[in-house]
C-alpha atoms as an extended CHARMM CRD file, in Angstrom:
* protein
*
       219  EXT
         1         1  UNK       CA            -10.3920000000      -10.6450000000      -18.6610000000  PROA      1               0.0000000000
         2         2  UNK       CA             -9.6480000000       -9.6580000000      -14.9160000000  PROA      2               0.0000000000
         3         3  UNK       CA            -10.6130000000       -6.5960000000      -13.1790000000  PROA      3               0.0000000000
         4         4  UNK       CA             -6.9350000000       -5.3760000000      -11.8570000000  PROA      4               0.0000000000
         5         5  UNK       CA             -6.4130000000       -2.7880000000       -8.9930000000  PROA      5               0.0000000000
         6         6  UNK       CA             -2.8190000000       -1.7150000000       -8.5580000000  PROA      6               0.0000000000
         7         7  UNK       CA             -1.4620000000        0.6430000000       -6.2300000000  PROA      7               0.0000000000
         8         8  UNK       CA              1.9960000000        2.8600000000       -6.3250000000  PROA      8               0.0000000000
         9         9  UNK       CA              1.6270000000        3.1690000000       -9.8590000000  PROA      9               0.0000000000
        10        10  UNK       CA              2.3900000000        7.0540000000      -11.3500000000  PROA      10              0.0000000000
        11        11  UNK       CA              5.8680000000        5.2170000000      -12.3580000000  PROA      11              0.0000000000
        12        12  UNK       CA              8.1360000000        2.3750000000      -12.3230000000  PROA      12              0.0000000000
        13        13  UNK       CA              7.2630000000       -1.2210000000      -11.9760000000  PROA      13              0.0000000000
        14        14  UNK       CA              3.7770000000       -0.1880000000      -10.8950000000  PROA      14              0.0000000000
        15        15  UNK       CA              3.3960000000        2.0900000000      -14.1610000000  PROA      15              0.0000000000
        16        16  UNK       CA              4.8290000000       -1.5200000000      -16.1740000000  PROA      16              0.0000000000
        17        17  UNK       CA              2.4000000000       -3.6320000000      -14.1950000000  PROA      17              0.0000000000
        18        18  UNK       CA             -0.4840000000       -1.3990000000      -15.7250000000  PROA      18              0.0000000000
        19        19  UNK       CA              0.7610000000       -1.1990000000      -19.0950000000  PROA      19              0.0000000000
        20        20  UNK       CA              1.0550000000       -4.7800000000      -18.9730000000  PROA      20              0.0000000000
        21        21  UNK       CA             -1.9300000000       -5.8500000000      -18.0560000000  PROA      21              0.0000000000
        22        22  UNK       CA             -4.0630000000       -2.8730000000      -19.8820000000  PROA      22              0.0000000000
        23        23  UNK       CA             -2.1990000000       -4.8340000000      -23.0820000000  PROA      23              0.0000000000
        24        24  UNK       CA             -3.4210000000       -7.9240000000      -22.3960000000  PROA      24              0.0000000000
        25        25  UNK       CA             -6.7850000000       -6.9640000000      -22.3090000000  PROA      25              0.0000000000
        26        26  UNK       CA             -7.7960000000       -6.6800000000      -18.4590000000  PROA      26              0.0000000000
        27        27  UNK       CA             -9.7500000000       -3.5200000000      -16.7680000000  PROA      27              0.0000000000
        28        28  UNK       CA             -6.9550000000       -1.4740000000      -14.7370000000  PROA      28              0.0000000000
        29        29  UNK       CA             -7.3250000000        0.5650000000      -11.9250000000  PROA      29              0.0000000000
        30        30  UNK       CA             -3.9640000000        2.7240000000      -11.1230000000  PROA      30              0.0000000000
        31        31  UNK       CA             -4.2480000000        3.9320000000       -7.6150000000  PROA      31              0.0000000000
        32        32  UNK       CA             -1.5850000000        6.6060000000       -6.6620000000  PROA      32              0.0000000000
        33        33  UNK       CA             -1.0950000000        9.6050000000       -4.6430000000  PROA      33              0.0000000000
        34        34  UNK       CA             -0.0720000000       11.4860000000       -7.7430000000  PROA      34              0.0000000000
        35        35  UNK       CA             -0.5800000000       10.2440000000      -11.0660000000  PROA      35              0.0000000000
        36        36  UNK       CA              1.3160000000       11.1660000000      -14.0850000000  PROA      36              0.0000000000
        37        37  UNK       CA              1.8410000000       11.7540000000      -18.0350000000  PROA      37              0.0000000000
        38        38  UNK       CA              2.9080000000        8.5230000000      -18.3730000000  PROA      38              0.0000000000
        39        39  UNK       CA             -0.2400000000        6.7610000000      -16.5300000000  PROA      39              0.0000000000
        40        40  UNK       CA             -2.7240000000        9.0600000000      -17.9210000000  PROA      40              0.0000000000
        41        41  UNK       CA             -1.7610000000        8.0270000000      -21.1630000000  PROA      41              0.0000000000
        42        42  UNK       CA             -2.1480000000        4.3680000000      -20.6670000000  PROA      42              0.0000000000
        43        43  UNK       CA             -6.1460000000        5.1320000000      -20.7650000000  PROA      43              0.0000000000
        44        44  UNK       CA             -7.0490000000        3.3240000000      -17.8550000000  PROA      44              0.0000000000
        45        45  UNK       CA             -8.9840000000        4.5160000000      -14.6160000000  PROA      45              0.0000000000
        46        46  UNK       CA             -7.0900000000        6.6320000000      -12.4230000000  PROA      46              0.0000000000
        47        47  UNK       CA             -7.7690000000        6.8600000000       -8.8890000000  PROA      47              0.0000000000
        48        48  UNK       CA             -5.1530000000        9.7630000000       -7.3770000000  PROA      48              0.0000000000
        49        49  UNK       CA             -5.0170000000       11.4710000000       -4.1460000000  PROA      49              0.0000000000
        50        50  UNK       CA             -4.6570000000        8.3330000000       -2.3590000000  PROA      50              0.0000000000
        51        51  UNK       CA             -2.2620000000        7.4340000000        0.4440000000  PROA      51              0.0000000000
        52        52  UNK       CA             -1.9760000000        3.9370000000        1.5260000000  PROA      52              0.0000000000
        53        53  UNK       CA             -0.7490000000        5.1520000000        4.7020000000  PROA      53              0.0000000000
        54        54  UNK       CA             -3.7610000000        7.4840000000        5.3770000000  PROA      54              0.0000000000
        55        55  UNK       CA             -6.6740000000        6.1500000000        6.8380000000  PROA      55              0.0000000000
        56        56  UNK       CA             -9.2450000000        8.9180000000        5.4110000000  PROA      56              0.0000000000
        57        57  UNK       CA             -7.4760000000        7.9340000000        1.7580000000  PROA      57              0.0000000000
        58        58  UNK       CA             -8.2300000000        4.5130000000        1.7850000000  PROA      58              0.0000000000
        59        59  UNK       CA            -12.0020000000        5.0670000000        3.1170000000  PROA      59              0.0000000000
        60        60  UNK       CA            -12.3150000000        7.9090000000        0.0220000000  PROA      60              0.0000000000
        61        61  UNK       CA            -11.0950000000        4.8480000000       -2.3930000000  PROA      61              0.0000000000
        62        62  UNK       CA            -13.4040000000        2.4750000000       -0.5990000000  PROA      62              0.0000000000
        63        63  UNK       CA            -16.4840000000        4.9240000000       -1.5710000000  PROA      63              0.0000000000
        64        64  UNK       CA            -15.0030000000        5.7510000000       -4.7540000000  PROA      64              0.0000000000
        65        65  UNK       CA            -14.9200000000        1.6880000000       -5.8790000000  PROA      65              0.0000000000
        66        66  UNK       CA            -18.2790000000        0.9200000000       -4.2610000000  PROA      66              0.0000000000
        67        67  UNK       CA            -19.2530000000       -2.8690000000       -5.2290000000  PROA      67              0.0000000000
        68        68  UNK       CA            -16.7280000000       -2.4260000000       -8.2190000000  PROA      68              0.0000000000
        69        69  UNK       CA            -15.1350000000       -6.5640000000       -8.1390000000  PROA      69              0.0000000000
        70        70  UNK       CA            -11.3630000000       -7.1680000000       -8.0120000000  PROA      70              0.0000000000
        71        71  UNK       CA             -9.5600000000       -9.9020000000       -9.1340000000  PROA      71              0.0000000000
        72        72  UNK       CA             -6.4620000000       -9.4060000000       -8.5180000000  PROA      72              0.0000000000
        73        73  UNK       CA             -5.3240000000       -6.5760000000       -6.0010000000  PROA      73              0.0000000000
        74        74  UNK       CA             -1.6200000000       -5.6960000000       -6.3010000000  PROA      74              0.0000000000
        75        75  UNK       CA             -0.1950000000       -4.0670000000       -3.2840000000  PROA      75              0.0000000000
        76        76  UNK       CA              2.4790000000       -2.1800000000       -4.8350000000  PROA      76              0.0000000000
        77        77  UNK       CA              3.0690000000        1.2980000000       -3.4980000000  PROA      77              0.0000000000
        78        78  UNK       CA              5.9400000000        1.0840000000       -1.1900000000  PROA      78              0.0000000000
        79        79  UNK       CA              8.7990000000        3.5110000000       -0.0570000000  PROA      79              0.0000000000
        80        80  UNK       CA             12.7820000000        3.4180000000        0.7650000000  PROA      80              0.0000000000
        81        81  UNK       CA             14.7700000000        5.7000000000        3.2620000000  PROA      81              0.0000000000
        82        82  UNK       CA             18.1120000000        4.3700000000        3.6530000000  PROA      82              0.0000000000
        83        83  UNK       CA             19.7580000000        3.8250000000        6.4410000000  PROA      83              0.0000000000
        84        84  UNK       CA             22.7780000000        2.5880000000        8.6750000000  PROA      84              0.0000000000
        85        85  UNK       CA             23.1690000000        2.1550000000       12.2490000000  PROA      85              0.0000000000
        86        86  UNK       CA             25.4360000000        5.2130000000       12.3120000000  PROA      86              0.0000000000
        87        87  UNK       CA             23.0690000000        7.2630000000       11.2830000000  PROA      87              0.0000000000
        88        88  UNK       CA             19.4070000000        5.8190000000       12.6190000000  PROA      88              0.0000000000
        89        89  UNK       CA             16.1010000000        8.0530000000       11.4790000000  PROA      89              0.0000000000
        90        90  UNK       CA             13.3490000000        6.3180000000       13.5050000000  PROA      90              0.0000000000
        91        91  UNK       CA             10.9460000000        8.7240000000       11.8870000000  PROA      91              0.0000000000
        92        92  UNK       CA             12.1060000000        7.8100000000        8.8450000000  PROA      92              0.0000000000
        93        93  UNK       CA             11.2330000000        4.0130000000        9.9740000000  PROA      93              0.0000000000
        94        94  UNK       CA              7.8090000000        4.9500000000       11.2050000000  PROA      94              0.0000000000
        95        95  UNK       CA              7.1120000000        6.4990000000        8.1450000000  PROA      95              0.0000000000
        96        96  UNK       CA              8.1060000000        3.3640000000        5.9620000000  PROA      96              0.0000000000
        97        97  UNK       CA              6.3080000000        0.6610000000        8.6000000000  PROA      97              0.0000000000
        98        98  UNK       CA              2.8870000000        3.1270000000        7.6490000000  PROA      98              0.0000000000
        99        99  UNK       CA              3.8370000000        2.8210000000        3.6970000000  PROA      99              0.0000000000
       100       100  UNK       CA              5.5070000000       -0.6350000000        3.1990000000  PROA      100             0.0000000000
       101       101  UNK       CA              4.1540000000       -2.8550000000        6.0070000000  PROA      101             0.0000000000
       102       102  UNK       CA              0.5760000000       -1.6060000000        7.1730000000  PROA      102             0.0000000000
       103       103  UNK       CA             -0.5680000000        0.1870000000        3.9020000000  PROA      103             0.0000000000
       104       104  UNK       CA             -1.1400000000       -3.4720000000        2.4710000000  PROA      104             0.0000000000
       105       105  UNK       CA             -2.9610000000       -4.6900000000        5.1190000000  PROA      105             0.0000000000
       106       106  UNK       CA             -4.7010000000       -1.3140000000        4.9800000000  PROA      106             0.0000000000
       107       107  UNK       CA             -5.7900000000       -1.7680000000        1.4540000000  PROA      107             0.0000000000
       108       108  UNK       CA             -6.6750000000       -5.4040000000        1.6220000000  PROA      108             0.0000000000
       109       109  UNK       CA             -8.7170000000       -5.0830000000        4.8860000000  PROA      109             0.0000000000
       110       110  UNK       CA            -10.9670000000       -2.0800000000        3.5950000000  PROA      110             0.0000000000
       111       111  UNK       CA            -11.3160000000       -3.6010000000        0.0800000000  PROA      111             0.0000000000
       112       112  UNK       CA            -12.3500000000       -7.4730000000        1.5260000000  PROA      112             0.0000000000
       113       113  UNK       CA            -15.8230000000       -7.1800000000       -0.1540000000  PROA      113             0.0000000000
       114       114  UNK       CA            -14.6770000000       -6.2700000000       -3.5690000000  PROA      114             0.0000000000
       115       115  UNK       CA            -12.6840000000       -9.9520000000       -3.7520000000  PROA      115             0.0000000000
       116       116  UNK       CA            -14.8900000000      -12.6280000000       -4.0900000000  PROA      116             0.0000000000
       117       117  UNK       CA            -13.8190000000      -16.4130000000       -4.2000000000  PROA      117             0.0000000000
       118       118  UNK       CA            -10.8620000000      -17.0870000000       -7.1120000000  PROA      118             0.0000000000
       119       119  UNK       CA             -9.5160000000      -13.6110000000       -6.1180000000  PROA      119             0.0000000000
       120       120  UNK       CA             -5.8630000000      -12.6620000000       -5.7290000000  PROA      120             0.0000000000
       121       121  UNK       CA             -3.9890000000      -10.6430000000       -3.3260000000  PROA      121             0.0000000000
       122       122  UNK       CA             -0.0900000000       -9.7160000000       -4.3950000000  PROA      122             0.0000000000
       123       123  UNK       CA              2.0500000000       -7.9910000000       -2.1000000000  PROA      123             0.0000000000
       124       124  UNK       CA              4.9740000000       -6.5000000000       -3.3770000000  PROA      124             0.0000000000
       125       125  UNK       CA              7.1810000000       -7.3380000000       -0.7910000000  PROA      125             0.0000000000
       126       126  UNK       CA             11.3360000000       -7.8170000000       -1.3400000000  PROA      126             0.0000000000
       127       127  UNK       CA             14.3070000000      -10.1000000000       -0.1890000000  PROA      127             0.0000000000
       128       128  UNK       CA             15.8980000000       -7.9910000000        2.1050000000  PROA      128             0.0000000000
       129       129  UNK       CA             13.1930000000       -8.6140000000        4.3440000000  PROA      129             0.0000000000
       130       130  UNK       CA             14.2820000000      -12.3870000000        4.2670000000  PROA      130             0.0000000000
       131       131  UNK       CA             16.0480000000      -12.8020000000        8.1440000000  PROA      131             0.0000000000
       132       132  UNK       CA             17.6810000000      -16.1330000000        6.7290000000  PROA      132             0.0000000000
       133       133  UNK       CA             18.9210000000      -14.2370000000        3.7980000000  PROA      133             0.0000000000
       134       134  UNK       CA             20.6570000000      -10.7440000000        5.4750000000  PROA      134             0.0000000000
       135       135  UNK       CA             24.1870000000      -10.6600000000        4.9950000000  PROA      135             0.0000000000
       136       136  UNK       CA             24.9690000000       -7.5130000000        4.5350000000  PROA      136             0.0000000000
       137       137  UNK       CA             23.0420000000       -5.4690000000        7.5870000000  PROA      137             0.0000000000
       138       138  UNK       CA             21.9380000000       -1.8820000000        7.2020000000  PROA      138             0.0000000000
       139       139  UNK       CA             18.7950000000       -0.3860000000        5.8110000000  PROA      139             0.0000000000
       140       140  UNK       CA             17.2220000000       -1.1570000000        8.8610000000  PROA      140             0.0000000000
       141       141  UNK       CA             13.8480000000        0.7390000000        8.2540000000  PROA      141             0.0000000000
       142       142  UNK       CA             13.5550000000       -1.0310000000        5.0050000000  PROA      142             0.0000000000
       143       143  UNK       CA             14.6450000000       -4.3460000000        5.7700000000  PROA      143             0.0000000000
       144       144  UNK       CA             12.0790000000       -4.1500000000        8.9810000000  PROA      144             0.0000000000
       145       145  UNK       CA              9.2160000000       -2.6330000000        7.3080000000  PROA      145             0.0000000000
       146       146  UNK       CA              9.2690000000       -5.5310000000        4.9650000000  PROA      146             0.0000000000
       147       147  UNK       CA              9.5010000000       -8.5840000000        7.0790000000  PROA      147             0.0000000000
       148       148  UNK       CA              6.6440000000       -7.0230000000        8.8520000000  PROA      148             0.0000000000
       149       149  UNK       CA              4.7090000000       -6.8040000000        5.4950000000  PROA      149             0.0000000000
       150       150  UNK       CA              5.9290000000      -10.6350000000        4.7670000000  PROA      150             0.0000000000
       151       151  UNK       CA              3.9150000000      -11.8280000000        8.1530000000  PROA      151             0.0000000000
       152       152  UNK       CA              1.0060000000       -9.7630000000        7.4320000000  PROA      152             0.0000000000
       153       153  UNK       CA              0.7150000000      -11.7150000000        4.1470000000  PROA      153             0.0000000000
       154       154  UNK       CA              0.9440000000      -14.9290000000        6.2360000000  PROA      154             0.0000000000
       155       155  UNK       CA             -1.7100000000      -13.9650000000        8.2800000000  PROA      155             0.0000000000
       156       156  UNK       CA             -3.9110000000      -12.9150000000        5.3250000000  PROA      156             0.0000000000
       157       157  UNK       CA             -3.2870000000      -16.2130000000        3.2870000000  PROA      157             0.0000000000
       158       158  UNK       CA             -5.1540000000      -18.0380000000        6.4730000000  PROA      158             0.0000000000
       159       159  UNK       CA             -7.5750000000      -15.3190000000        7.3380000000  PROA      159             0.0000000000
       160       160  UNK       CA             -8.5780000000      -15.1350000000        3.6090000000  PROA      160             0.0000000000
       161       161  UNK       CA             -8.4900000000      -19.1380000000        2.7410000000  PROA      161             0.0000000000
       162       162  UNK       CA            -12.1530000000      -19.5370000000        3.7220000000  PROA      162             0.0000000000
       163       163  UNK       CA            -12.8830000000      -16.6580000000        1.3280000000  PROA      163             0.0000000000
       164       164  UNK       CA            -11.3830000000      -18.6180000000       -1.5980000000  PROA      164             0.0000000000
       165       165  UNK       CA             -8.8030000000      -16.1660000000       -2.1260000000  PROA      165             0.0000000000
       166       166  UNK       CA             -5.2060000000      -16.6150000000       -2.4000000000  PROA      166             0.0000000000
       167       167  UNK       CA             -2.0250000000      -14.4830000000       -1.1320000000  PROA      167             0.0000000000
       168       168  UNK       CA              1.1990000000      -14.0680000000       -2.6820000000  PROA      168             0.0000000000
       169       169  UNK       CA              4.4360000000      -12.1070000000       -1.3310000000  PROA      169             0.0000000000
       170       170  UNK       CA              6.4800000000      -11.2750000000       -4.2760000000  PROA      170             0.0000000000
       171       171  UNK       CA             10.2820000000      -10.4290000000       -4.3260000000  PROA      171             0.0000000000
       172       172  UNK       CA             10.5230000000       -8.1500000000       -7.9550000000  PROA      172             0.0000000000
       173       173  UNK       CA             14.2240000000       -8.3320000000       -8.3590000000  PROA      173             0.0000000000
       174       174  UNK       CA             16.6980000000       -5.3090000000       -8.1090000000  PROA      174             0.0000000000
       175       175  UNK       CA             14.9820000000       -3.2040000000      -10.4570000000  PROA      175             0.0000000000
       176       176  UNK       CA             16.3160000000        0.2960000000      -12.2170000000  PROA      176             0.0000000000
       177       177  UNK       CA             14.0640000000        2.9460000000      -10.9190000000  PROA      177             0.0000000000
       178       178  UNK       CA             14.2560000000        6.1040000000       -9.1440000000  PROA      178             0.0000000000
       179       179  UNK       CA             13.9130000000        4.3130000000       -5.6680000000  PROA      179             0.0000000000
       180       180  UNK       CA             17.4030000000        2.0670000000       -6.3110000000  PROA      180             0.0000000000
       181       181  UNK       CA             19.1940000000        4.8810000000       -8.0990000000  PROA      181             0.0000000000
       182       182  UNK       CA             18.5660000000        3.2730000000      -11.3660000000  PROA      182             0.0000000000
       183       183  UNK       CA             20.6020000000       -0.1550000000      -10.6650000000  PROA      183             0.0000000000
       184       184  UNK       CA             19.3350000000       -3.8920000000      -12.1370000000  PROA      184             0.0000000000
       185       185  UNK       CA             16.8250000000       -4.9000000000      -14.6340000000  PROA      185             0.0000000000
       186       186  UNK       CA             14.4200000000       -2.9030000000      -16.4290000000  PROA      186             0.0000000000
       187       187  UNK       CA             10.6760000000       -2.3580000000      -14.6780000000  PROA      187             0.0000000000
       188       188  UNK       CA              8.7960000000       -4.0430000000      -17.7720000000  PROA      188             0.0000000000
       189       189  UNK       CA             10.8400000000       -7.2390000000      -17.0750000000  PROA      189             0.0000000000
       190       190  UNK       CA             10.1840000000       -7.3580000000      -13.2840000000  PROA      190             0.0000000000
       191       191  UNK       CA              6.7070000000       -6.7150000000      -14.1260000000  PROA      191             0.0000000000
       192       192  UNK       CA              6.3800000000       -9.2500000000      -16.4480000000  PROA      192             0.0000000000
       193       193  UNK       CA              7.9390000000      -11.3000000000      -13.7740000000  PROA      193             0.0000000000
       194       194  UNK       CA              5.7050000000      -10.5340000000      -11.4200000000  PROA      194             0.0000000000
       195       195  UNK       CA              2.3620000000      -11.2510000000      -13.5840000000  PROA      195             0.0000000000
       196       196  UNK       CA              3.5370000000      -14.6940000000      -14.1560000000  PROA      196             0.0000000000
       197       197  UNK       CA              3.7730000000      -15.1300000000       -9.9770000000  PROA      197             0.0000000000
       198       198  UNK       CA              0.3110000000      -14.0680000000       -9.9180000000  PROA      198             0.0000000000
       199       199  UNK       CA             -0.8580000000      -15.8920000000      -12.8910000000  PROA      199             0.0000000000
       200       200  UNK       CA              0.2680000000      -19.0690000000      -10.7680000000  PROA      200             0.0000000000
       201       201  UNK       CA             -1.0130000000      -18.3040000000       -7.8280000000  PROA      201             0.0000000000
       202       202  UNK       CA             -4.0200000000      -20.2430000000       -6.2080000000  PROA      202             0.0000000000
       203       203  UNK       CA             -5.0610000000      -21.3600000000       -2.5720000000  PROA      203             0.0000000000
       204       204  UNK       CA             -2.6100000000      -24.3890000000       -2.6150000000  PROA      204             0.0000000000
       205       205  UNK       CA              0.5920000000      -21.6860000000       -3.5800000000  PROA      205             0.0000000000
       206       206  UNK       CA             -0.4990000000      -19.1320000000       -0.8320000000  PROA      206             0.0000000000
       207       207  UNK       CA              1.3080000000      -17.5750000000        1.3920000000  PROA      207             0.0000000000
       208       208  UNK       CA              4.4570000000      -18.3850000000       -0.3350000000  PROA      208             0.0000000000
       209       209  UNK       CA              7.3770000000      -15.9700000000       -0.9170000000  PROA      209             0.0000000000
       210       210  UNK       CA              8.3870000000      -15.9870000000       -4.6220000000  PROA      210             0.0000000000
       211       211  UNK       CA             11.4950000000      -13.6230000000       -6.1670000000  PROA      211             0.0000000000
       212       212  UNK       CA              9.8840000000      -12.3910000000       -9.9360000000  PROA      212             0.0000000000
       213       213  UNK       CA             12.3450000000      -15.3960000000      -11.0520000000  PROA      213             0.0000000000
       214       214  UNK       CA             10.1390000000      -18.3090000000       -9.8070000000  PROA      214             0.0000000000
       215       215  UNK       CA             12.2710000000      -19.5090000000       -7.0110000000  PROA      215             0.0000000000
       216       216  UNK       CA             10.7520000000      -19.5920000000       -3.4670000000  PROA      216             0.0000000000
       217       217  UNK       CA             12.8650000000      -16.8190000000       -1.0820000000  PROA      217             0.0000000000
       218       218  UNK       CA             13.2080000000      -18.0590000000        2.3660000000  PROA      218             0.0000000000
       219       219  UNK       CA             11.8830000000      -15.8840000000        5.1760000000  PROA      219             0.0000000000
């Protein structure tokens, strides 16, 4: 049995990624800004009110978890404002650089102590940050915000190796939910996906970048 914190997860594949692993037996924490019917009734603990972005947020869930012990942390929460070089938002871009790229780092820098040696830290990162792979241009905040969040997670699998704990930037697949307008696969079979990345993970797999699938993305 693992202790499990996942943020971004009121709905979606983070809502799937806590019924999943609630079934299989592990301790869940759901860490959202809002939570939701659907969470609540999963019976798990509930940590709302929490902005990955905010600074104050993620010292209130540091205090809140005290020496509570993580193994795995799932950096989940995430945002998308689309865009096209027509039409540029740059505080739209901000906004998802806060969310997508340093609210990871965020979380895994104030929660260091609660991982101890075996731990696992999954970023829920996505092919379109892939340089090598863009071939269709647009989205720029997105795309951006997400090749930023890929290099943190190559800096953390090195700063982190001497810890014993392992780093994984995970690609879930074009998903159906609210944030892609309800296009691809359902968000139980992404998060199943997902869970079997991190179920593979250890310190000789870190730092890769893995689609749901089990094929390496390139960066």
């Amino acid at each position: 049995m693992a202790d499990v914190l996942i943020t971004g997860c009121n709905r979606g594949i983070g809502l799937e990624l806590c019924r999943l692993y609630k079934d299989r037996g592990d301790q869940v924490i759901g860490v959202c800004r809002t939570t939701s019917p659907d969470l609540e009734a999963l019976d798990i603990r509930v940590i709302d009110g929490i902005d990955v972005s905010d600074r104050r947020d993620i010292e209130k869930l540091q205090q809140m978890l005290g020496d509570q012990s993580i193994d795995i942390l799932l950096n989940n929460a995430g945002i998308l404002r689309g865009d096209e070089f027509s039409s540029l938002d740059f505080d739209a871009m901000l906004e998802q650089f806060r969310v997508n790229a340093l609210g990871p780092l965020r979380v895994t820098h104030a929660l260091v102590d609660n991982l101890r040696e075996g731990s696992r830290v999954a970023i829920v990162s996505s092919r379109v940050g892939s340089i090598a792979d863009n071939s269709s241009g647009n989205n720029y905040g997105y795309r951006m915000s997400k090749a930023a969040v890929n290099m943190a997670g190559m800096n953390l699998r090195h700063d982190l190796e001497p810890r014993g704990i392992s780093v994984a930037l995970l690609h879930p697949g074009l998903v159906a939910t609210e944030m892609t307008g309800g296009r691809g696969i359902t968000p139980v079979a992404s998060a199943a996906g997902l869970i079997d990345r991190i179920d593979a993970l250890d310190l000789d797999s870190s730092g890769g970048f893995w689609h749901a699938e089990g094929y390496t993305l390139p960066w």
